[in-house]
C-alpha positions in Angstrom: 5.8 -26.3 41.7 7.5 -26.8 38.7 9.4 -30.5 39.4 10.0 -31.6 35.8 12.8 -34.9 37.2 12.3 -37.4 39.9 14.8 -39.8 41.5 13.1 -42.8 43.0 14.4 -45.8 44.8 17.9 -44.4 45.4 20.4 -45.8 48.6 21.4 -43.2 51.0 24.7 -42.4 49.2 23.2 -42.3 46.1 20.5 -39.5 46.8 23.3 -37.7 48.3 25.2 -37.8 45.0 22.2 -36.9 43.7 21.2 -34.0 45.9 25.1 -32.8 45.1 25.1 -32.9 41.5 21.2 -31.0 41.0 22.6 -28.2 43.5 24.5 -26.8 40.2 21.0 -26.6 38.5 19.4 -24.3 40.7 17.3 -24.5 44.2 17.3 -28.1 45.4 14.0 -29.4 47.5 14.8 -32.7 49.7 11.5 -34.2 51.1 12.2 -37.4 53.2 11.0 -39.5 56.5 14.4 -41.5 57.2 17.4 -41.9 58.6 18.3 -42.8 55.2 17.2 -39.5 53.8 18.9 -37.4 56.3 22.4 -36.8 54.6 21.0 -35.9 51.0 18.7 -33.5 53.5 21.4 -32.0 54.9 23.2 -31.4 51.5 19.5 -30.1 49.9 19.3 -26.0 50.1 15.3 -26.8 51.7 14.9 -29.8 53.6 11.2 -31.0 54.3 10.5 -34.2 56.6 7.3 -35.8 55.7 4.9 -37.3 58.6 4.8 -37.0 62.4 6.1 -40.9 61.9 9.5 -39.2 60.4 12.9 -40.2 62.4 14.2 -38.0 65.0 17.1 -37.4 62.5 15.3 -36.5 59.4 13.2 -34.0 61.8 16.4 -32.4 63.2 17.5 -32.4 59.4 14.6 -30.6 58.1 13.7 -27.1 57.9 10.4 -28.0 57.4 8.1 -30.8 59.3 5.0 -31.8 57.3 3.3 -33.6 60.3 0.9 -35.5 57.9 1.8 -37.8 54.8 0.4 -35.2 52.6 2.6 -33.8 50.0 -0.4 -31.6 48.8 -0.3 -29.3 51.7 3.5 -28.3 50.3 2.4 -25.3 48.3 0.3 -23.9 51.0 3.2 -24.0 53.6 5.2 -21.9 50.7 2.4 -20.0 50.4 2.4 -19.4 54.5 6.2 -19.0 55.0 5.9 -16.1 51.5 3.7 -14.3 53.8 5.6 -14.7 56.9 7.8 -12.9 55.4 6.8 -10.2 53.6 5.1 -9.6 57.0 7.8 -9.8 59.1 9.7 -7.0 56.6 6.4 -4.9 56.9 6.3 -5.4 60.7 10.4 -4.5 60.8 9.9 -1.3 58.6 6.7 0.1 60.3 8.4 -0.4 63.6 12.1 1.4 62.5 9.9 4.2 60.5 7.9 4.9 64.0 10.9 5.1 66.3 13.3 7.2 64.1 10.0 9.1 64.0 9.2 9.3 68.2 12.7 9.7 68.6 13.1 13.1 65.8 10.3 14.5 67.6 10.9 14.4 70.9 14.4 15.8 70.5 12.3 18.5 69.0 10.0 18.7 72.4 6.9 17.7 70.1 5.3 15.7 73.0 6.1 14.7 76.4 7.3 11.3 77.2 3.5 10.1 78.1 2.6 10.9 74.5 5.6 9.1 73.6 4.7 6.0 75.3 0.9 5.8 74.0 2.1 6.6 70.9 5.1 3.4 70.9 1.9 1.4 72.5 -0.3 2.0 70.1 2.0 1.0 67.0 3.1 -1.8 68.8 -0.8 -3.2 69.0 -0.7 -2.2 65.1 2.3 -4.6 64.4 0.5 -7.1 66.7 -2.5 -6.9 64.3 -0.6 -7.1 61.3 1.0 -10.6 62.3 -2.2 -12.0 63.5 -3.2 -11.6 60.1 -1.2 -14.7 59.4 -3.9 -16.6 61.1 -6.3 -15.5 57.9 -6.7 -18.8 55.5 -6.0 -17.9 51.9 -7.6 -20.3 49.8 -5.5 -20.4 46.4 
């Protein structure tokens, strides 16, 4: 992931401080569990509460929940949320290529509107497909 610096046993104002002065530097990460982590969460650009024991704060905080105490399973909810994504632009762009494309030719009386709907049904059941593949583990 690339972490080359970690802060340890800071107080709440201090990892805000912190969080604050590594923004400059780049993408900042803030993974915490407590109240005490939730204003240097707030201040991070990605914040990730850790466990299903994490305070109602820090979970409100976060963008992410890691429900276990697992900081290994980090880089393959990156690895999830890159293809959620690139699936959801793929899923966007299918769907606005097939309607400009219904819509051109019926104005042009290509098919009748039962055609039309079949047609919309059955690339709606494609972009279905194409999000369940989501589901898919990718082992890394």
């Amino acid at each position: 992931m690339g972490i080359d610096q970690v802060h340890a046993a800071l107080l709440p104002d201090g990892k805000t401080s912190q969080v604050q002065a590594l923004r400059q530097h780049g993408t900042i990460a803030m993974v915490g569990d407590g109240v005490n982590d939730a204003p240097a969460m707030a201040n991070a650009h990605v914040a990730i509460a850790m466990g299903a024991a994490s305070t109602d704060v820090a979970l409100e905080t976060a963008d992410v929940a890691l429900m276990a105490d697992d900081l290994t399973r980090l880089p393959a909810a990156i690895r999830l949320a890159r293809r959620a994504r690139a699936n959801i632009t793929q899923n966007i762009v299918l769907s606005l290529a097939v309607i400009t494309a219904l819509v051109a030719a019926a104005m042009a009386g290509a098919f009748n509107l039962t055609q039309g709907i079949i047609l919309n049904e059955g690339t709606a059941l494609l972009i279905i497909a194409n999000g369940l593949r989501l589901l898919r583990r990718k082992e890394a």
